[in-house]
C-alpha angles and dihedrals in degrees: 000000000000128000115260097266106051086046084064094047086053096055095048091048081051089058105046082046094058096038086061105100106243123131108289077054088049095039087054090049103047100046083053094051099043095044112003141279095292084062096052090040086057096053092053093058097047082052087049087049085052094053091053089055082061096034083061097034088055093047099046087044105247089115090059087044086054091046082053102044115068095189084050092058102034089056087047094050090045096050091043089043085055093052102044080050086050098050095046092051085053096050088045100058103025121103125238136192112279105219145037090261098041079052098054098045085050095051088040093052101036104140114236087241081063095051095044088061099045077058092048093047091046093048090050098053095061102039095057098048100099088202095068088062089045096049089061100046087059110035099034091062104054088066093051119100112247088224097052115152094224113011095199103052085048082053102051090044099061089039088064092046090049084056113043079043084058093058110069081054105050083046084052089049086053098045093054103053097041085053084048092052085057090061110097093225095055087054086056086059110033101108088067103048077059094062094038087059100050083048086055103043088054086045094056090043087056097052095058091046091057085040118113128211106269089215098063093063 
């Protein structure tokens, strides 16, 4: 593990790294602002979920095996490039309360089934995103000391500190837009942040097609 200071180096890093907008960020924001804050708090923990399904591959060395397999990766980013697609289509054509009080009994009344998917959504999102893996693989490793006693402990170790780091932010995330679905000006427009949001999430599915493998340059 590393010294004090550069632990504190690494959660401030964390931070920087889950305040940056990409789709865990816009999948967050777009369940709060279409149901409430509880629905965007509990994206962000199915997205948490789906980075401990990274944090584990990594240490036990199936994420080097994926850094290493092109077919591997390229089967992973395809099936995460279908399912952000699929999410934006969903968002662009899908319906949402109209005010501030249609808003709140939605978000009052949404059914735990609801919820469970939102989780799901949230956790597979993340788990097929090869670049996540990717992320950790990279970034985990510059904060571990070179004479560890056993690297992957150390590994999984920062990995879960990276995570747990990443949800008071995520919660902050949810807590912003769902404050934000409550302005009046923001109701007025909310059609169209819809819309902006199903744009995105293709955009973002497109950009993962068209990714390579780090590992191959």
């Amino acid at each position: 593990m590393p010294d004090f200071q550069h632990l504190l180096l690494f959660v401030a890093a964390g931070w920087l790294l889950n305040l940056t907008p990409g789709p865990d960020v816009l999948y967050i924001v777009t369940n709060s602002l279409r149901s409430g804050a509880r629905a965007g708090i509990v994206a962000g923990l199915g997205i948490t979920a789906g980075c401990f399904v990274h944090i584990v591959a990594a240490a036990v060395g199936i994420g080097g095996l994926l850094a290493a397999s092109a077919t591997a990766f390229t089967v992973l980013k395809w099936l995460g490039a279908g399912y952000l697609l699929w999410i934006g289509i969903k968002i662009l054509f899908s319906k949402r309360p109209q005010t501030s009080t249609d808003l709140l009994a939605a978000a009052a009344s949404e059914p735990p089934r609801q919820l469970r998917a939102v989780f799901v959504g949230g956790f597979w999102t993340n788990v097929l995103n090869p670049k996540v893996a990717m992320f950790f693989l990279a970034f985990v490793p510059q904060f571990i000391v070179p004479d560890a006693a056993n690297p992957a402990l150390a590994f999984a170790l920062l990995g879960v500190l990276f995570n747990l780091n990443a949800i008071p932010v995520n919660i902050g995330w949810a807590l912003v837009a769902a404050w934000m679905a409550r302005r009046e000006a923001v109701q007025r427009g909310m059609h169209w942040l819809d819309r902006a949001a199903g744009l995105m999430f293709i955009g973002f599915g497109i950009k993962l097609a068209m990714s390579d493998n780090p590992s191959e340059h």
